[in-house]
HTML snippet that shows the backbone in 3Dmol.js (N, CA, C, O; Angstrom):
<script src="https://3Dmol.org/build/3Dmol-min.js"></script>
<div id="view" style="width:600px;height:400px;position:relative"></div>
<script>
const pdb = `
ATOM      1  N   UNK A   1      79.062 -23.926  43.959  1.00  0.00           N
ATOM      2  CA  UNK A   1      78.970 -22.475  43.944  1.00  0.00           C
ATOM      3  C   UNK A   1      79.153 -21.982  45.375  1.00  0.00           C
ATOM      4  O   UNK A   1      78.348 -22.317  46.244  1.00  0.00           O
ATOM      5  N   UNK A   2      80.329 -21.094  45.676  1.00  0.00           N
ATOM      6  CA  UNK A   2      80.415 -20.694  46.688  1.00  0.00           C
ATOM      7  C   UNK A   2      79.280 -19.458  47.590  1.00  0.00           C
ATOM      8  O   UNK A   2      78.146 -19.192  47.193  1.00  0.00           O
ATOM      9  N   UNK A   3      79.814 -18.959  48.613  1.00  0.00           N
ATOM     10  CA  UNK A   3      78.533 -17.874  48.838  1.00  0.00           C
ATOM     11  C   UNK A   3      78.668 -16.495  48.417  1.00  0.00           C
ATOM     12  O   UNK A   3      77.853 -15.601  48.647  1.00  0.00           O
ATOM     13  N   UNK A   4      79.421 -16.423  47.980  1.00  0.00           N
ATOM     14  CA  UNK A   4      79.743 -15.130  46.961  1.00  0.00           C
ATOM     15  C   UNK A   4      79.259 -15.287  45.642  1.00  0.00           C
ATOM     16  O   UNK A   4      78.729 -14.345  45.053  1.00  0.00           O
ATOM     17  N   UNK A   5      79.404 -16.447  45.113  1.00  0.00           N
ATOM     18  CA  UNK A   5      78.432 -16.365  44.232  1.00  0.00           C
ATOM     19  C   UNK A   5      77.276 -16.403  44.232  1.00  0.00           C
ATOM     20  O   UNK A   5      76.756 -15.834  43.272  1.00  0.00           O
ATOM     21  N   UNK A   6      76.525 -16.923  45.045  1.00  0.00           N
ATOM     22  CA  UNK A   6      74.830 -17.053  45.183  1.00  0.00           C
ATOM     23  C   UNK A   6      74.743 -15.969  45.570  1.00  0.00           C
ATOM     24  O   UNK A   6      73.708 -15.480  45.117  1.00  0.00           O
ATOM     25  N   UNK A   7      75.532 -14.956  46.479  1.00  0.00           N
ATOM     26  CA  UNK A   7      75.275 -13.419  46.660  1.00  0.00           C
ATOM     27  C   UNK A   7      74.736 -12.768  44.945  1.00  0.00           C
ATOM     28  O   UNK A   7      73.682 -12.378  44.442  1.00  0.00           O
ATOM     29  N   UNK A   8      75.968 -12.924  44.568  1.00  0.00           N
ATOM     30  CA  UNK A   8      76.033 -12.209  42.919  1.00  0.00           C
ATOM     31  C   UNK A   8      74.655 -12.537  42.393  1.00  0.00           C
ATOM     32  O   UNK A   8      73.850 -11.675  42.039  1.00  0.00           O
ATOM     33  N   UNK A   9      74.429 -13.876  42.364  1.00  0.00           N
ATOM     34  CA  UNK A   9      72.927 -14.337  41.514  1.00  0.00           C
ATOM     35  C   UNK A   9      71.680 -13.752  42.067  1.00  0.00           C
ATOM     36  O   UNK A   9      70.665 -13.686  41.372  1.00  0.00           O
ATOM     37  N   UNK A  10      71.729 -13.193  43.669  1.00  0.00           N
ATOM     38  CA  UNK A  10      70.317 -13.011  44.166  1.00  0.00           C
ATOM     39  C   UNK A  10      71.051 -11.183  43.869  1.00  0.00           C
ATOM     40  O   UNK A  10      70.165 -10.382  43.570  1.00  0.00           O
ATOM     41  N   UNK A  11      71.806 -10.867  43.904  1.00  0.00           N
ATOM     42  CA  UNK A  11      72.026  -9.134  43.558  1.00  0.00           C
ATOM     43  C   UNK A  11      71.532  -8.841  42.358  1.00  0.00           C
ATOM     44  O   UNK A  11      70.799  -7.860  42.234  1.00  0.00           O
ATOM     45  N   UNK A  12      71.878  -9.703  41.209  1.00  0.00           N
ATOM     46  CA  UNK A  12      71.211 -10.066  39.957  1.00  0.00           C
ATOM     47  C   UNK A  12      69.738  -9.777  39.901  1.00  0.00           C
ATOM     48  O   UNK A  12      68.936  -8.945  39.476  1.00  0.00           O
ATOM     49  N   UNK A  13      69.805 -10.799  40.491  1.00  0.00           N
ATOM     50  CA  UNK A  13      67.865 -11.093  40.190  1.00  0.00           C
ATOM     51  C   UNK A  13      67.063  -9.657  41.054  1.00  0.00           C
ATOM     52  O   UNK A  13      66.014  -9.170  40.632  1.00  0.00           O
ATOM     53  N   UNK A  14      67.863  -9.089  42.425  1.00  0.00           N
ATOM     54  CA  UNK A  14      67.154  -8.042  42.638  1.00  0.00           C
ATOM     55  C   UNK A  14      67.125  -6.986  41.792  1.00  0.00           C
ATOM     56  O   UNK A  14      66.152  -6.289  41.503  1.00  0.00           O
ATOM     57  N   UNK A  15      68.511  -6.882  41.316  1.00  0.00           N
ATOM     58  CA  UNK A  15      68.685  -5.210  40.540  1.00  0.00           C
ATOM     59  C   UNK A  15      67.629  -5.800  39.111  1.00  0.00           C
ATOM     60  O   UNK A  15      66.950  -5.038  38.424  1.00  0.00           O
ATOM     61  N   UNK A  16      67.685  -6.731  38.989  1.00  0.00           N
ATOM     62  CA  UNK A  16      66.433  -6.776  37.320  1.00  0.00           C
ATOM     63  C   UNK A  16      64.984  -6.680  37.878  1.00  0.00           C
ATOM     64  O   UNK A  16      64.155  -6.432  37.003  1.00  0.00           O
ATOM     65  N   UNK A  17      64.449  -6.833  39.247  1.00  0.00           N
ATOM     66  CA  UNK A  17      63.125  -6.372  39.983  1.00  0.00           C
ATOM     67  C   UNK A  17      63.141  -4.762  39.820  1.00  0.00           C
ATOM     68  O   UNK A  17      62.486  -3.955  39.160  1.00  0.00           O
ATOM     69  N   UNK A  18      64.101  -4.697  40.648  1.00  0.00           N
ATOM     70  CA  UNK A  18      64.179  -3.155  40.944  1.00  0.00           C
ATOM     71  C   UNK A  18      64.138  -1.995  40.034  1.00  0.00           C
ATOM     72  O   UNK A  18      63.513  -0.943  40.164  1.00  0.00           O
ATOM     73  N   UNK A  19      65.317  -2.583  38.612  1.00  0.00           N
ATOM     74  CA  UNK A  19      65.603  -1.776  37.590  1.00  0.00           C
ATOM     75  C   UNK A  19      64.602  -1.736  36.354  1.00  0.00           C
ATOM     76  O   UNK A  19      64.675  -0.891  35.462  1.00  0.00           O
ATOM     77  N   UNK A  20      63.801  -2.600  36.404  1.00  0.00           N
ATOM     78  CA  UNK A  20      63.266  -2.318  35.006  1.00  0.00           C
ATOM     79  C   UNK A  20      61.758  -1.229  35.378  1.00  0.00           C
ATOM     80  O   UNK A  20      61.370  -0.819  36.473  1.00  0.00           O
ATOM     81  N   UNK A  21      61.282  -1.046  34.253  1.00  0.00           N
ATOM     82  CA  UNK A  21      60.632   0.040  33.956  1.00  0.00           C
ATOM     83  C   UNK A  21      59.337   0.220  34.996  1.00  0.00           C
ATOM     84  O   UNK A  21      58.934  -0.917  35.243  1.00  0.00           O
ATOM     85  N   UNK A  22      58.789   0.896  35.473  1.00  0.00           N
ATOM     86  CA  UNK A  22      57.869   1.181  36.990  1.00  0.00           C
ATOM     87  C   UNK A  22      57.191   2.512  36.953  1.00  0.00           C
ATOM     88  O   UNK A  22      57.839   3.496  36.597  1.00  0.00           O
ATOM     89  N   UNK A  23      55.976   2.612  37.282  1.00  0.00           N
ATOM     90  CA  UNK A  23      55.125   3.784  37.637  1.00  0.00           C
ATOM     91  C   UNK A  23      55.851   4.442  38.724  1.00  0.00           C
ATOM     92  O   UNK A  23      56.399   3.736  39.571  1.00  0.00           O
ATOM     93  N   UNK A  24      55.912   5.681  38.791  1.00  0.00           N
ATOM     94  CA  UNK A  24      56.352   6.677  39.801  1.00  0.00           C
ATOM     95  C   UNK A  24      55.937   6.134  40.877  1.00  0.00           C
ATOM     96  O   UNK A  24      56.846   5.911  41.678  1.00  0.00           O
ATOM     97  N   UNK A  25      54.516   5.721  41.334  1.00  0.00           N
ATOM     98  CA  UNK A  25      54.137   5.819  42.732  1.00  0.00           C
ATOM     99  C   UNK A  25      53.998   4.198  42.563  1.00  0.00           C
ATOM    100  O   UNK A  25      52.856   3.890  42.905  1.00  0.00           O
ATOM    101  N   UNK A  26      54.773   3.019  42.148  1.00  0.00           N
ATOM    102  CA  UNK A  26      54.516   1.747  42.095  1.00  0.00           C
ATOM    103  C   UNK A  26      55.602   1.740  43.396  1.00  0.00           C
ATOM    104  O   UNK A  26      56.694   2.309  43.378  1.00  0.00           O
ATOM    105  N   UNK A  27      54.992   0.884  44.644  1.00  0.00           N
ATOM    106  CA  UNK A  27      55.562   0.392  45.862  1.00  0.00           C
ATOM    107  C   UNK A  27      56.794  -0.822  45.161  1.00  0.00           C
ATOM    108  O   UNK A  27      56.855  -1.196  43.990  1.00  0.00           O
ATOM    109  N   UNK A  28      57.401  -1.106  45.955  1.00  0.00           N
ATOM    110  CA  UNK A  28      58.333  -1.843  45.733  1.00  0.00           C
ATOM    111  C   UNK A  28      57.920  -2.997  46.504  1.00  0.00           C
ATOM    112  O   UNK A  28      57.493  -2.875  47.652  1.00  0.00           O
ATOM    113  N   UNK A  29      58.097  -4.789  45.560  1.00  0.00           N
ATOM    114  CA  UNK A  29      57.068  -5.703  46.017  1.00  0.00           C
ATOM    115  C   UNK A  29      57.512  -6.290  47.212  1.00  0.00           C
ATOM    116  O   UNK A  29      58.666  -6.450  47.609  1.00  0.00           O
ATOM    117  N   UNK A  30      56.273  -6.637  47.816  1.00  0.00           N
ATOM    118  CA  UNK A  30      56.539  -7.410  49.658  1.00  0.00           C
ATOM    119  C   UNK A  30      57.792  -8.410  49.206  1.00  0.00           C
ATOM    120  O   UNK A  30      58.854  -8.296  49.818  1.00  0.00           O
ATOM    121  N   UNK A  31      57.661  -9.492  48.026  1.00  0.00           N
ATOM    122  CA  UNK A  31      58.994 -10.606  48.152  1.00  0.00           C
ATOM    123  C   UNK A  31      60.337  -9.709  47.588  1.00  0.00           C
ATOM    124  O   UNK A  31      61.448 -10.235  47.525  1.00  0.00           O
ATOM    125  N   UNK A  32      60.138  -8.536  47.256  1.00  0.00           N
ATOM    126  CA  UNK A  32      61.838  -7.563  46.766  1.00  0.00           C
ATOM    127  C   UNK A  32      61.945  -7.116  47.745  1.00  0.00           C
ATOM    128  O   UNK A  32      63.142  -7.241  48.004  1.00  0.00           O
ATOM    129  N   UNK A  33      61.227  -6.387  48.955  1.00  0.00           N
ATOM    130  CA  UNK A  33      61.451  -6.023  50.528  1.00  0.00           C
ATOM    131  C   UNK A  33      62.220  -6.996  51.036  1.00  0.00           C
ATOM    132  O   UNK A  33      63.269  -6.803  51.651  1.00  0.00           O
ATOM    133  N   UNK A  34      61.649  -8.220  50.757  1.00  0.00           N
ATOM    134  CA  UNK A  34      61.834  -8.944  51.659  1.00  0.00           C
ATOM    135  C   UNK A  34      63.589  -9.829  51.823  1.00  0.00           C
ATOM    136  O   UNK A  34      64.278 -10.183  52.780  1.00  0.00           O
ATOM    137  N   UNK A  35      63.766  -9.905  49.923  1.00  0.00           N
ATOM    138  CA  UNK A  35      64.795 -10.050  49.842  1.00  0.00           C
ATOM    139  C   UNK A  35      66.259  -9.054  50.013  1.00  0.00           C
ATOM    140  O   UNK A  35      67.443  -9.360  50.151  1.00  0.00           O
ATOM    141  N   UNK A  36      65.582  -7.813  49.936  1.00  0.00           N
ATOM    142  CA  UNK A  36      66.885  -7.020  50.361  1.00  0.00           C
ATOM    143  C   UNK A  36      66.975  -6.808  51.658  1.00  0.00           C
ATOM    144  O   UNK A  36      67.887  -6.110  52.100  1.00  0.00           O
ATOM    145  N   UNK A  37      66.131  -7.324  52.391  1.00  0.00           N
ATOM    146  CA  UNK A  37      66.305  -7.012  53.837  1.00  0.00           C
ATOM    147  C   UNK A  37      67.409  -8.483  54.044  1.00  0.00           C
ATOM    148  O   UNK A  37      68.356  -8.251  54.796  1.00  0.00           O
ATOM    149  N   UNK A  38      67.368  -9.660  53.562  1.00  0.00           N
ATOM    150  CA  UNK A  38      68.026 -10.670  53.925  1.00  0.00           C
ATOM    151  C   UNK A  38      69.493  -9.981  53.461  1.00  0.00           C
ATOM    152  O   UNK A  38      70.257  -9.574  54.336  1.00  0.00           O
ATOM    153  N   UNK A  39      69.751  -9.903  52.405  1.00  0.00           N
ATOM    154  CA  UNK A  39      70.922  -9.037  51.808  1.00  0.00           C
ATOM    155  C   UNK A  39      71.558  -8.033  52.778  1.00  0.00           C
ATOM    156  O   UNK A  39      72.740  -7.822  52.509  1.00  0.00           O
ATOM    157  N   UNK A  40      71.048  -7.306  53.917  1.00  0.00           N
ATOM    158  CA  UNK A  40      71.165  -6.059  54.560  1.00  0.00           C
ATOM    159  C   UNK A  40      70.954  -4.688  54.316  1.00  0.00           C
ATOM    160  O   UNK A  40      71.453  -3.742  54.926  1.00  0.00           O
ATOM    161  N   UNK A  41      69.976  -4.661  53.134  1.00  0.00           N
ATOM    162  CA  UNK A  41      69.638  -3.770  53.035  1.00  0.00           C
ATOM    163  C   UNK A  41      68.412  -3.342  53.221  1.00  0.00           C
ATOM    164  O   UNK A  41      67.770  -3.700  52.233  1.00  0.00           O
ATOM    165  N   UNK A  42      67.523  -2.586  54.187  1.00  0.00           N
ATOM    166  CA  UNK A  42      66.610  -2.032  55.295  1.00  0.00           C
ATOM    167  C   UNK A  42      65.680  -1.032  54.211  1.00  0.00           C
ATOM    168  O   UNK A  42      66.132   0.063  53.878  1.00  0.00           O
ATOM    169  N   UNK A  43      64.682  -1.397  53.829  1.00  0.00           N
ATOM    170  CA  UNK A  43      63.659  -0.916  52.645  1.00  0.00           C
ATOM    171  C   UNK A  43      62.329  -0.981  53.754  1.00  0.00           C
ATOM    172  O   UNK A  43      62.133  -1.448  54.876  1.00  0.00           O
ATOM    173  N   UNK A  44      61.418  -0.090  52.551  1.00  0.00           N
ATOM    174  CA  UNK A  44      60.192  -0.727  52.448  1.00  0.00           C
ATOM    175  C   UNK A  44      59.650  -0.236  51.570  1.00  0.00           C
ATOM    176  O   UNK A  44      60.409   0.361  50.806  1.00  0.00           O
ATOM    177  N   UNK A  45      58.465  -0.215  51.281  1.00  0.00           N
ATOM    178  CA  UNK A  45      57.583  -0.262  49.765  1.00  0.00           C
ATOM    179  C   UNK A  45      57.661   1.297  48.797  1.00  0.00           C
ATOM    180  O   UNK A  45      57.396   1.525  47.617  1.00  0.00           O
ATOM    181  N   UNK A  46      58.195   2.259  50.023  1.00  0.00           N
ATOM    182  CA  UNK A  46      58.502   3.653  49.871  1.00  0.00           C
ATOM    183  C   UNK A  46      59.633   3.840  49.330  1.00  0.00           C
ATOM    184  O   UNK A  46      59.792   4.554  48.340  1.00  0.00           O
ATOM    185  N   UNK A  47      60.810   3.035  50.095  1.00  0.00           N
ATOM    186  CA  UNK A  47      62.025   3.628  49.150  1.00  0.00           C
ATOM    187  C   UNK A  47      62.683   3.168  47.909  1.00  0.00           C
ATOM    188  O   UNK A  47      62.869   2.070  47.384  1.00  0.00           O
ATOM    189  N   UNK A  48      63.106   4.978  47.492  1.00  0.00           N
ATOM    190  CA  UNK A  48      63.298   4.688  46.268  1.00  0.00           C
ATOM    191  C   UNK A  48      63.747   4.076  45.227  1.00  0.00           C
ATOM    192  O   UNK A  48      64.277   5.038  44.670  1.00  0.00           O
ATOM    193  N   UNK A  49      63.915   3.289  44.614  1.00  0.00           N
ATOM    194  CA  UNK A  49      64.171   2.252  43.495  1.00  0.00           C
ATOM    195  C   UNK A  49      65.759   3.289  43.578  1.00  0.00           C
ATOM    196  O   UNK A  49      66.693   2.667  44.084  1.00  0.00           O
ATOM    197  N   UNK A  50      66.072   4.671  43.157  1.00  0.00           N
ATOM    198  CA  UNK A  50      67.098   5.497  42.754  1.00  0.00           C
ATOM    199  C   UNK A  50      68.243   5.434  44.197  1.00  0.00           C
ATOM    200  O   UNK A  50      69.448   5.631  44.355  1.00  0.00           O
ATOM    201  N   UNK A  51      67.073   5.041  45.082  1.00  0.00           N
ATOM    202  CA  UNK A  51      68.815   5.223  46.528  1.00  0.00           C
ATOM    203  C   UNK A  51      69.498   3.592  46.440  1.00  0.00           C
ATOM    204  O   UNK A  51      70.687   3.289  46.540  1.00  0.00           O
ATOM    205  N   UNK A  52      68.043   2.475  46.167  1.00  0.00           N
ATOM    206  CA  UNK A  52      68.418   1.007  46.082  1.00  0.00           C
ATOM    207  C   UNK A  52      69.835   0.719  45.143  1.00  0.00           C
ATOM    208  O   UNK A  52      70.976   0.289  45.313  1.00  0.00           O
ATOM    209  N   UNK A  53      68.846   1.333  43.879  1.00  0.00           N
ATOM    210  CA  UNK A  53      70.017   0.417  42.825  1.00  0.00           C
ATOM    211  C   UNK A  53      71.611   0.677  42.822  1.00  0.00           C
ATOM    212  O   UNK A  53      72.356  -0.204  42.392  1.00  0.00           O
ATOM    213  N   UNK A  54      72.276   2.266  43.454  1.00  0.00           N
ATOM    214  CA  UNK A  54      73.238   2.319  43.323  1.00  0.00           C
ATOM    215  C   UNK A  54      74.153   1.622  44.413  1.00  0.00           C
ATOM    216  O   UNK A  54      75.382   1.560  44.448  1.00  0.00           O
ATOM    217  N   UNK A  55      73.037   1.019  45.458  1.00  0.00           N
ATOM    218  CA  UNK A  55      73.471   0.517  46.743  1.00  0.00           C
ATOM    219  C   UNK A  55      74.055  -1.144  46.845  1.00  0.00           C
ATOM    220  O   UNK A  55      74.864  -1.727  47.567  1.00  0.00           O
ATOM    221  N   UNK A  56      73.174  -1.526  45.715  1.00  0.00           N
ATOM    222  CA  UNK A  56      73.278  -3.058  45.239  1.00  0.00           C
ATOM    223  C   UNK A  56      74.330  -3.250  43.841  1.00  0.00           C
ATOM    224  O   UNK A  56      74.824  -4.361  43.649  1.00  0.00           O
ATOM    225  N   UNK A  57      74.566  -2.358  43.101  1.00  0.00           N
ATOM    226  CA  UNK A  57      75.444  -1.733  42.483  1.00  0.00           C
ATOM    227  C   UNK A  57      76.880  -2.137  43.109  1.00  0.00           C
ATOM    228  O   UNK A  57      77.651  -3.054  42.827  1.00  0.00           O
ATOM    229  N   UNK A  58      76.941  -1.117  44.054  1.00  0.00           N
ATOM    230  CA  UNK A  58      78.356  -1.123  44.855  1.00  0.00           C
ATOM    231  C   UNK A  58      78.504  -2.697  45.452  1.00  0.00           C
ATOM    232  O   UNK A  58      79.523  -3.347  45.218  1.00  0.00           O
ATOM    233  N   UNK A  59      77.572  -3.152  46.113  1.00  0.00           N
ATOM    234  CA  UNK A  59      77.496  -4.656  46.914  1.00  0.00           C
ATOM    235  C   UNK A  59      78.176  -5.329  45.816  1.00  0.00           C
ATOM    236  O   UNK A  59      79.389  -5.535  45.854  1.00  0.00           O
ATOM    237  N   UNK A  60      77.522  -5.641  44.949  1.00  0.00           N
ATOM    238  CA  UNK A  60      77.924  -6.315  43.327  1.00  0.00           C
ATOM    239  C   UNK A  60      79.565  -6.318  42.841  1.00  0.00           C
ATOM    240  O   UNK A  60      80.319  -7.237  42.522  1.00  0.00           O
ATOM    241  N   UNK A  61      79.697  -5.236  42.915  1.00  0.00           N
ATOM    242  CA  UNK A  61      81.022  -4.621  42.430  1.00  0.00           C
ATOM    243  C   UNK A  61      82.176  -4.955  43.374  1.00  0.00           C
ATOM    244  O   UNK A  61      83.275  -5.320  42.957  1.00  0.00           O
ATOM    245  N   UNK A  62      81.909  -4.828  44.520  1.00  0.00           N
ATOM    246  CA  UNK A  62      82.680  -5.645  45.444  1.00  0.00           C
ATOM    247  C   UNK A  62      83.066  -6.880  45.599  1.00  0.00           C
ATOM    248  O   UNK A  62      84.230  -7.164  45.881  1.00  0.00           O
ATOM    249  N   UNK A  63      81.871  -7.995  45.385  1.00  0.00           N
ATOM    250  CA  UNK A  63      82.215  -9.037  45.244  1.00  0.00           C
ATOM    251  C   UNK A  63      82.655  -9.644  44.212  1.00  0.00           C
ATOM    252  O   UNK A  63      83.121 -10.781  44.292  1.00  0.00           O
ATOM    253  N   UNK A  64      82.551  -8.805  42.803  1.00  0.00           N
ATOM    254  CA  UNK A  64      83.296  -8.903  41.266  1.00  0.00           C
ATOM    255  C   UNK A  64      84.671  -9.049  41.701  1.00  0.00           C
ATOM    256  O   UNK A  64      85.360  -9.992  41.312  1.00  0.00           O
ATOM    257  N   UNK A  65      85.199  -7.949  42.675  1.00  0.00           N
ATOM    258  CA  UNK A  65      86.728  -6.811  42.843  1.00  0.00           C
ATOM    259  C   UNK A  65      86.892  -8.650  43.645  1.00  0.00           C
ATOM    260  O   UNK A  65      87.555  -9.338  42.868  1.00  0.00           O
ATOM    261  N   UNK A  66      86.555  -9.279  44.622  1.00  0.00           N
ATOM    262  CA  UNK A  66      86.920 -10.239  45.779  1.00  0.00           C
ATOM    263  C   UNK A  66      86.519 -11.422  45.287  1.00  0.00           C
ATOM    264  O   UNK A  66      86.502 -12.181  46.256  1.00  0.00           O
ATOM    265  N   UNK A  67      86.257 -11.882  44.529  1.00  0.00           N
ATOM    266  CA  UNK A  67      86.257 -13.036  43.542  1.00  0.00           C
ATOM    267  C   UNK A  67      87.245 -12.843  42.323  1.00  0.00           C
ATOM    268  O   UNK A  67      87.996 -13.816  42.247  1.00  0.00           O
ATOM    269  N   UNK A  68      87.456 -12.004  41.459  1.00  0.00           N
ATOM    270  CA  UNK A  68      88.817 -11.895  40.774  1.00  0.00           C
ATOM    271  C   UNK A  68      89.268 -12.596  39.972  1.00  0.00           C
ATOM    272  O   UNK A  68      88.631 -12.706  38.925  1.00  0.00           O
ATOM    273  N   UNK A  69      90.403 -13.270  40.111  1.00  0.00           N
ATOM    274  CA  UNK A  69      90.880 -14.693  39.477  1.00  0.00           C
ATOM    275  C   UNK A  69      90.149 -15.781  40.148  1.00  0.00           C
ATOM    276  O   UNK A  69      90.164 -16.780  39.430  1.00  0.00           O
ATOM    277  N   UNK A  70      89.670 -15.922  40.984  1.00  0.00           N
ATOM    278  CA  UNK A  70      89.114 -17.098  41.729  1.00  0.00           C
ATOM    279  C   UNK A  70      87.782 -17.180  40.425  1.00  0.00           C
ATOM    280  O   UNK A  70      87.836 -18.380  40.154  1.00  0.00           O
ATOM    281  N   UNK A  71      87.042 -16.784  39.819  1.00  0.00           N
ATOM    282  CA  UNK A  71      86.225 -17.237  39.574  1.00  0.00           C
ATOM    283  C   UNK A  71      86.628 -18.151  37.810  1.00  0.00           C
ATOM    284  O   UNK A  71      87.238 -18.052  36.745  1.00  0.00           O
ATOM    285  N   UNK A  72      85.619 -19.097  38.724  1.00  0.00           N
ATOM    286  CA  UNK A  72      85.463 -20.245  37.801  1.00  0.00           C
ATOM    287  C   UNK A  72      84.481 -20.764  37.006  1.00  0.00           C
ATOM    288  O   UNK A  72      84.648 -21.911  36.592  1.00  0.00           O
ATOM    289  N   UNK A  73      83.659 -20.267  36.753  1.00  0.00           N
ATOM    290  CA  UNK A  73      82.104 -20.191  36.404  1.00  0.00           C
ATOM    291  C   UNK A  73      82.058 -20.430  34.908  1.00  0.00           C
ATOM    292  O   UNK A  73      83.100 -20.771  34.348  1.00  0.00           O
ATOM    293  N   UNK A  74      80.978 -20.284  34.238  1.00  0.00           N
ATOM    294  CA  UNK A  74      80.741 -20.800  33.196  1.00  0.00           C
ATOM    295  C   UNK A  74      81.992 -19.758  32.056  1.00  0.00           C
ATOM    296  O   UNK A  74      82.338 -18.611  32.340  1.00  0.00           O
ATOM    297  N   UNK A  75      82.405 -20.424  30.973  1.00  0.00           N
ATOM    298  CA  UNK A  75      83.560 -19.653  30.620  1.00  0.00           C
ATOM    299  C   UNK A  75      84.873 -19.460  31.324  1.00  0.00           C
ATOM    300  O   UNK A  75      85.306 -20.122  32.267  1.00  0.00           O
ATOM    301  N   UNK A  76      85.609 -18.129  30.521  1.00  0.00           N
ATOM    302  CA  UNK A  76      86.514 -17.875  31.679  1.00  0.00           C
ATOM    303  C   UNK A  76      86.055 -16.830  31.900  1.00  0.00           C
ATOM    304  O   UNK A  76      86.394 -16.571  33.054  1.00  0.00           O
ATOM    305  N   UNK A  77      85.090 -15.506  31.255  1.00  0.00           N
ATOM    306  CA  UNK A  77      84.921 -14.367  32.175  1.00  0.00           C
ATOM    307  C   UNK A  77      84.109 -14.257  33.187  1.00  0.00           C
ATOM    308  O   UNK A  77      83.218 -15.083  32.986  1.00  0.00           O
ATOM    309  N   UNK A  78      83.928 -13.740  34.097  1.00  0.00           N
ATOM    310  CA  UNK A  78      83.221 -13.383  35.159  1.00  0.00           C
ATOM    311  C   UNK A  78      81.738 -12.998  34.828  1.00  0.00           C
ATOM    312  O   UNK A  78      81.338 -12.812  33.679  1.00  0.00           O
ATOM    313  N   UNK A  79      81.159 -12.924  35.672  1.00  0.00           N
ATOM    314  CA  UNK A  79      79.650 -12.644  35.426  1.00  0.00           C
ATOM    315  C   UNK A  79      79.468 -11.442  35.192  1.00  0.00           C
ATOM    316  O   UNK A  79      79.983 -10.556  35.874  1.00  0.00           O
ATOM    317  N   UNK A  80      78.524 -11.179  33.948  1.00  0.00           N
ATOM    318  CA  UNK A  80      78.214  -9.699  33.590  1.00  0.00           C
ATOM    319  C   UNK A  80      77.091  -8.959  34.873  1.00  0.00           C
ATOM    320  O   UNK A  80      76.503  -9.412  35.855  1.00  0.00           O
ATOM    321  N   UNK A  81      77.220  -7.413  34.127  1.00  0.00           N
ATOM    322  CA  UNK A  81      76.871  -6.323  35.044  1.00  0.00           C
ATOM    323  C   UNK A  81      75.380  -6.837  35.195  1.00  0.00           C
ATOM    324  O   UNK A  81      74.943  -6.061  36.045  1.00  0.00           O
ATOM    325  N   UNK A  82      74.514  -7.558  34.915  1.00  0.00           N
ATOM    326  CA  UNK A  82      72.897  -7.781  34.166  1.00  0.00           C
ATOM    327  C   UNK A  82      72.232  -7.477  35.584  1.00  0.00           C
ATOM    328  O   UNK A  82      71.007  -7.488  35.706  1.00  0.00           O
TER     329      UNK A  82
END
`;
const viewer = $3Dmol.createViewer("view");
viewer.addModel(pdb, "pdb");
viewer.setStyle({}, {cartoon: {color: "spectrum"}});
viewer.zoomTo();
viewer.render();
</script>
């Protein structure tokens, strides 16, 4: 697995932290800080789940667009939006 893909799998696993269902005033957790800061994206427990997800969104979508035909992964389609 190249590093575009282990990108895709940890964008994955953040946007299913980030996206599923949450109290208004629920902080966002110290190890999801922690991982989008490795990613490059500059959080903390304050910001909003609504500026994150469309941000990791786009990251995602990029590396879908730059992997392309190259990907080889389970099947022949590419990894879903999840």
């Amino acid at each position: 697995m190249g590093e575009h893909e282990r990108t895709l799998v940890r964008l994955g696993k953040i946007l299913e932290q980030i996206a599923r269902p949450h109290g208004c005033d629920e902080a966002l957790p110290v190890e999801v800080q922690a991982s989008l800061w490795q990613l490059g994206f500059p959080c903390n427990g304050l910001t909003p789940r609504e500026v994150l997800i469309p941000r990791l969104w786009a990251r995602k979508r990029s590396l879908l667009i730059g992997i392309g035909h190259e990907w080889r992964g389970p099947g022949i389609t590419p990894p879903s939006a999840a």
